[in-house]
VOTILUM-691763 format. One record per residue (C-alpha): x, z, y; residue number from 1. Coordinates in nm, 4 decimals, m for minus. Example, Ala and Ser with C-alpha at 12.3 -4.5 7.8 and 13.67 -1.06 7.14 Angstrom:
x / z / y / resi
1.2300 / 0.7800 / m0.4500 / 1;
1.3670 / 0.7140 / m0.1060 / 2;
This chain:
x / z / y / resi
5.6062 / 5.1398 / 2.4073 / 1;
5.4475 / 4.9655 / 2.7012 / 2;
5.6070 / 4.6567 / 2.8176 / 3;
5.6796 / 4.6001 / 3.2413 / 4;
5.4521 / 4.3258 / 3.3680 / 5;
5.6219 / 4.0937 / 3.5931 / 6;
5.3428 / 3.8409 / 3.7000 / 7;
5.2782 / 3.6337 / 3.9576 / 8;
4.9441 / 3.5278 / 4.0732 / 9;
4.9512 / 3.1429 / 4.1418 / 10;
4.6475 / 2.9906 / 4.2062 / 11;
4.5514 / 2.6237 / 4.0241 / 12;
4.3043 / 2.3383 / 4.1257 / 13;
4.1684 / 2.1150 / 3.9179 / 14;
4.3560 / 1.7389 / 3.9448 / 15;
4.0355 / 1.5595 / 4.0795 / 16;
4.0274 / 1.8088 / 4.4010 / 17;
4.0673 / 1.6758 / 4.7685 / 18;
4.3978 / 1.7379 / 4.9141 / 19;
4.4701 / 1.9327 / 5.1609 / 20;
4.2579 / 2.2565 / 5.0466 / 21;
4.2330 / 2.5976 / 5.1063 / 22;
4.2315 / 2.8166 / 4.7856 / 23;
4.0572 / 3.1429 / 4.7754 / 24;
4.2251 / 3.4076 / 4.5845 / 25;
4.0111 / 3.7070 / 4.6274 / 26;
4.0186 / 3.8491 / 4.9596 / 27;
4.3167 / 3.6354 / 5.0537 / 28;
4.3719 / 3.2415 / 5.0483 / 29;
4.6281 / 2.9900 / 5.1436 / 30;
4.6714 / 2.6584 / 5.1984 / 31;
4.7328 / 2.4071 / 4.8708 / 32;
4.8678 / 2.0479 / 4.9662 / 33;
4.8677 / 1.7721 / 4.7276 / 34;
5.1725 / 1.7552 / 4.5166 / 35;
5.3098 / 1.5853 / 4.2441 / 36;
5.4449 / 1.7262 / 3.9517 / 37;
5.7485 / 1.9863 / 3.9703 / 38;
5.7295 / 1.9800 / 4.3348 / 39;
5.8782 / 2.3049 / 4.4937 / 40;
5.6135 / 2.4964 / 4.7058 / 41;
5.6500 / 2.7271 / 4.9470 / 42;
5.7086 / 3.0936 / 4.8328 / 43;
5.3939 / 3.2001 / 5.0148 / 44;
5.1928 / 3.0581 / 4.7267 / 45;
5.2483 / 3.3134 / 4.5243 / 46;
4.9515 / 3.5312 / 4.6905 / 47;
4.7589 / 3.7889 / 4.5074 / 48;
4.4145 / 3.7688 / 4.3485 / 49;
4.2390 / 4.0906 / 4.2021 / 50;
4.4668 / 4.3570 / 4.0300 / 51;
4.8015 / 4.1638 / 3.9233 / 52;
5.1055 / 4.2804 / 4.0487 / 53;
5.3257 / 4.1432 / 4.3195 / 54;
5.6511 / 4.2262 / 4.1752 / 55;
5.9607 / 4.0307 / 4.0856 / 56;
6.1232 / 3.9859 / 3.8045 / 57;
6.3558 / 4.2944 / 3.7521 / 58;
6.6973 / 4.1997 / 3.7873 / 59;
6.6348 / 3.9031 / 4.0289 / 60;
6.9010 / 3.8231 / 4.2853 / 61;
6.8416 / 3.5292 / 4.4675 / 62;
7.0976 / 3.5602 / 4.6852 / 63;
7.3261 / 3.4746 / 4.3831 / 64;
7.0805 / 3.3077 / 4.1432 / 65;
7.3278 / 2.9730 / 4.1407 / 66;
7.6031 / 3.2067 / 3.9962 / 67;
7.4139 / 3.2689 / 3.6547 / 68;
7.5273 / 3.0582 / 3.3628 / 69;
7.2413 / 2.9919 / 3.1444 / 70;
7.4234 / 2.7506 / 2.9484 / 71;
7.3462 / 2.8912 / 2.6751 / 72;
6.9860 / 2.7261 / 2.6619 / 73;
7.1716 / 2.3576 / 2.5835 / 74;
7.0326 / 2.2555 / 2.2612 / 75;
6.7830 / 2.1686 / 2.0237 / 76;
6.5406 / 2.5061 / 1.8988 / 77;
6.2942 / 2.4910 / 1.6309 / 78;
6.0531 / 2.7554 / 1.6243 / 79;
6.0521 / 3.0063 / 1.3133 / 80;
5.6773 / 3.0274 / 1.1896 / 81;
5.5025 / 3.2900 / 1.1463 / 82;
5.3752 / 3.3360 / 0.7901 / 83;
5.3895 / 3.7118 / 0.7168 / 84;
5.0627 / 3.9166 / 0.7713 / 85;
5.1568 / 4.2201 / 1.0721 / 86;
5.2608 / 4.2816 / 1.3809 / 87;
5.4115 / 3.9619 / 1.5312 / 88;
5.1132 / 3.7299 / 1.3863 / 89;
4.8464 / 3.9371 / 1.5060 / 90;
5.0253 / 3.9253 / 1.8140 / 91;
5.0586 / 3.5581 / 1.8471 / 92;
4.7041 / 3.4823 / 1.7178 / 93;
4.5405 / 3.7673 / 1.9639 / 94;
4.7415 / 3.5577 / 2.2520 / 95;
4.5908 / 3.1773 / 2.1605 / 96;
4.2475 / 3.3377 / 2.1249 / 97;
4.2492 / 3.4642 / 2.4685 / 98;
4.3145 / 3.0931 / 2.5569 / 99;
4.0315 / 2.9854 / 2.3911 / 100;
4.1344 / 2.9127 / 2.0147 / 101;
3.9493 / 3.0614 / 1.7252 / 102;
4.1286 / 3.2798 / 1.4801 / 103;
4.1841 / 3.0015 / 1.2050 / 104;
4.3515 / 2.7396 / 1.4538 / 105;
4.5773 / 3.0094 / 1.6045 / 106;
4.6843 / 3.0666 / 1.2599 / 107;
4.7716 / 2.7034 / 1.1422 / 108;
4.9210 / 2.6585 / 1.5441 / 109;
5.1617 / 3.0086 / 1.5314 / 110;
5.2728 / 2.8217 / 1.1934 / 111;
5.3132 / 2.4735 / 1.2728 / 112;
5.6812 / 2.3112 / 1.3685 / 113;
5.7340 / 2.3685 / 1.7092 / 114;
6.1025 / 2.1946 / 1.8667 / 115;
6.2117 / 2.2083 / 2.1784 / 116;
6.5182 / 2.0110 / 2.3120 / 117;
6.6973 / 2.1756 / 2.6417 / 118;
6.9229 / 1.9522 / 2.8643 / 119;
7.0576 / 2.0166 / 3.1943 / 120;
6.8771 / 1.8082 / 3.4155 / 121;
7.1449 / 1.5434 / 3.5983 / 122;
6.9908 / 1.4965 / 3.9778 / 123;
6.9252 / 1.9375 / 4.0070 / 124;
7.1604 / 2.1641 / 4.0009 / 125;
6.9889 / 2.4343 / 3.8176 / 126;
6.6651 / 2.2820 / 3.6264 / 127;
6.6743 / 2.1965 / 3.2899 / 128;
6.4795 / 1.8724 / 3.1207 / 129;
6.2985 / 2.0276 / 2.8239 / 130;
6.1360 / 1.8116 / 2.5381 / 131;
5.9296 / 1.9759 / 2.3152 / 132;
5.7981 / 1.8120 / 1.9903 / 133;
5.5290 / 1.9083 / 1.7012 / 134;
5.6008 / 1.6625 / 1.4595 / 135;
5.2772 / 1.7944 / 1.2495 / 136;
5.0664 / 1.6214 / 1.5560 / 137;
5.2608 / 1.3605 / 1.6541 / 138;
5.2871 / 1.5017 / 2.0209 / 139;
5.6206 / 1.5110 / 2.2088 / 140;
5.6419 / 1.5522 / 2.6067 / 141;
5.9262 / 1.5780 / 2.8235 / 142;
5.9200 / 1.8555 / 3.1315 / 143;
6.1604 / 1.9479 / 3.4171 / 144;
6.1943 / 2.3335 / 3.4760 / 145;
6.3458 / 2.2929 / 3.8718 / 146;
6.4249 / 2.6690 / 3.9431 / 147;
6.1830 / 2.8233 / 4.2597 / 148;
5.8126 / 2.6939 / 4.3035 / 149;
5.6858 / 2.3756 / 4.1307 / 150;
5.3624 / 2.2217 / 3.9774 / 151;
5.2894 / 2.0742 / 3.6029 / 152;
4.9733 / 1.8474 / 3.6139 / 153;
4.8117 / 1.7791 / 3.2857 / 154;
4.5337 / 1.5627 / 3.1328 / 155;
4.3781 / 1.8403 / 2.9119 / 156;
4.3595 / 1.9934 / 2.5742 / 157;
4.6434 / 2.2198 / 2.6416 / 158;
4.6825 / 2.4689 / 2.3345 / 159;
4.7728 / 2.7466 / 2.6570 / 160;
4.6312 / 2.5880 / 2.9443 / 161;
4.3052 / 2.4776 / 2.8716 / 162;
4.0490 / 2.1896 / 2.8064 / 163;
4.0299 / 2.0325 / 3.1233 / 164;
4.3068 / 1.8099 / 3.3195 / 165;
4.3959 / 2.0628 / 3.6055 / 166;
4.6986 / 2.1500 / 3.8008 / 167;
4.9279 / 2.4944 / 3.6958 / 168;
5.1141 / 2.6449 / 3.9568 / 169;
5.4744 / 2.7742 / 3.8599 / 170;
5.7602 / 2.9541 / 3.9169 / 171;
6.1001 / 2.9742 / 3.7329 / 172;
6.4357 / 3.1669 / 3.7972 / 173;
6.7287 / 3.3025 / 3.6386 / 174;
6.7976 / 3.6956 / 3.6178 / 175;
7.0601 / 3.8602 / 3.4938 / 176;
6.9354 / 4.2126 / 3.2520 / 177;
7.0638 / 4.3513 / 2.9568 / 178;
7.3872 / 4.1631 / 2.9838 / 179;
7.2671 / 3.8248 / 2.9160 / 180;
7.1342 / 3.5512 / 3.1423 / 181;
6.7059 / 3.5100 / 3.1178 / 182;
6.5111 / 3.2042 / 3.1988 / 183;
6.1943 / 3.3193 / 3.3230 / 184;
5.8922 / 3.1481 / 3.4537 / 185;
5.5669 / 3.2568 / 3.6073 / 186;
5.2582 / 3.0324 / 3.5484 / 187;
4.9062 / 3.0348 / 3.7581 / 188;
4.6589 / 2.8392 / 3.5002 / 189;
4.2321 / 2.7618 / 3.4565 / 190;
4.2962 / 3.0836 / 3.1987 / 191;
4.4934 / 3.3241 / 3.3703 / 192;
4.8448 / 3.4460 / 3.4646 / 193;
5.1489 / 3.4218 / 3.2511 / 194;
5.5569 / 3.4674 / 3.2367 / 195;
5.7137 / 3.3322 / 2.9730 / 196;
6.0817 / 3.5284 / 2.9433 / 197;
6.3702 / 3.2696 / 2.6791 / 198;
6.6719 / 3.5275 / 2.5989 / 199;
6.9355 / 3.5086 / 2.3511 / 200;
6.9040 / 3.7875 / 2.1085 / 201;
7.2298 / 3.9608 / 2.0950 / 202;
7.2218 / 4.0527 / 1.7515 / 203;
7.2071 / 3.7128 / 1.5775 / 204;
7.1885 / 3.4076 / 1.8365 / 205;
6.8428 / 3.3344 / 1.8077 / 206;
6.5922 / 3.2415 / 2.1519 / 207;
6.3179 / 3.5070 / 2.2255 / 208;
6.0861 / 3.3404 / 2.3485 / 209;
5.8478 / 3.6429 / 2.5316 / 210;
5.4399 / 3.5345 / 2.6460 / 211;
5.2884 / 3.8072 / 2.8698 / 212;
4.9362 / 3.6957 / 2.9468 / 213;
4.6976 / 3.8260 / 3.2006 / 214;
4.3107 / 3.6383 / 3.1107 / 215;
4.1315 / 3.5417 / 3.4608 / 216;
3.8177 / 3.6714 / 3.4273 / 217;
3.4416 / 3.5535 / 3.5761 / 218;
3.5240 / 3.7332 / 3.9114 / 219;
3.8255 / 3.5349 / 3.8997 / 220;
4.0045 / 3.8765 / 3.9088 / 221;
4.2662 / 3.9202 / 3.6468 / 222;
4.2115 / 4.1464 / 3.3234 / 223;
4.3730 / 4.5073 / 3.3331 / 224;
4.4993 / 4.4424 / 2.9275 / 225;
4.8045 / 4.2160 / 2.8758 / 226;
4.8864 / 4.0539 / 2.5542 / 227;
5.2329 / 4.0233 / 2.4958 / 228;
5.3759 / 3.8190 / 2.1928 / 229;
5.6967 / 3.7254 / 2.0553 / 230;
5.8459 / 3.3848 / 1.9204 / 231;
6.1665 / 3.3289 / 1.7705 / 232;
6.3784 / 2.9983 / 1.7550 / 233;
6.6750 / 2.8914 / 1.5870 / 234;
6.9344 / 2.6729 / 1.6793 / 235;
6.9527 / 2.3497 / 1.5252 / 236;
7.2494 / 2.2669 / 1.4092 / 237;
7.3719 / 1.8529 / 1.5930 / 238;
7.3794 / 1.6248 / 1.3177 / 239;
7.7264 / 1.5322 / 1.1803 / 240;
């Protein structure tokens, strides 16, 4: 069945770009100050650029966003791999390839340990402090998810965000659907457009993790096909 797109079009600037700019997104721009990382922006950021969608996620309230418990994201998650041949791998391979992987390194990443620690942040009501680690590489980074608009600079060699440092423009909030609380965040990047949905399956506890990816093509327009993938993670049990 086809899947709703909820997407919105951020735009992104590279990290070595003067400050203050305007950004043109198709026929319509708007004004990008320099920022640091998870800084809100202003809601008029969020402008369209070639055939994506301006729609919000379904379920949003704002007016009573504060209200939603999403407690349930306190923890430590540890990705399951994916080592069966269907659906779900194809899925998750087809999705790193459109961000630039080749099919043999989307393979050994879709299968590689993946953790991710959630803590409510102390100084924002609201935002969570998320540390993810892949032991395999040695990498671990720490991020704050503030809920509204906010930026996440990086140096490069993103697996999703691509090669070069830049600066990805993002959006998070709470919704309430199918009787549970979801954590979902919009993300403008060099590659595209993306939402990444975190629910708690109802049927055994685990975190869906949902990608929906929209690739920016040459025109800088976005591409009518979405891939949509689907990652599970378990909860790790504290030790003791």
């Amino acid at each position: 069945p086809q899947r709703s797109l909820c997407m919105a079009a951020l735009p992104f600037r590279p990290r070595s770009s003067p400050s203050p700019r305007r950004v043109s997104l198709g026929t319509r721009a708007v004004n990008a100050n320099s920022t640091t990382r998870a800084v809100r922006r202003p809601r008029v950021i969020r402008a369209m650029t070639g055939n994506v969608p301006m729609v919000p996620p379904q379920g949003r309230s704002e007016d009573n966003e504060d209200s939603l418990d999403a407690s349930w994201l306190r923890g430590t998650w540890s990705r399951v791999p994916i080592v069966e041949e269907g659906d779900d791998l194809n899925a998750n391979v087809q999705y790193l390839v459109a961000h630039g992987h080749d099919v043999d390194a989307a393979r050994s990443i879709v299968r590689e340990e993946y953790v991710q620690e959630w803590s409510p942040n102390e100084q924002e009501p609201g935002a969570w402090d998320v540390t993810t680690r892949k032991p395999g590489r040695g990498a671990s980074r720490t991020i704050t998810y503030p809920l509204g608009e906010w930026e996440e600079s990086f140096s490069g060699a993103s697996d999703i965000f691509g090669k070069d440092a830049a600066t990805v423009h993002r959006h998070t909030a709470l919704v309430s659907r199918q009787g549970g609380v979801r954590h979902i965040t919009e993300s403008g990047t060099p590659l595209g457009w993306e939402t990444t949905e975190r629910y708690l399956s109802a049927t055994d506890g685990t975190m869906v993790v949902r990608r929906t990816f929209l690739r920016r093509l040459d025109d800088g327009s976005a591409s009518d096909d979405a891939i949509v993938c689907d990652q599970t993670f378990e909860r790790v049990a504290a030790a003791g």
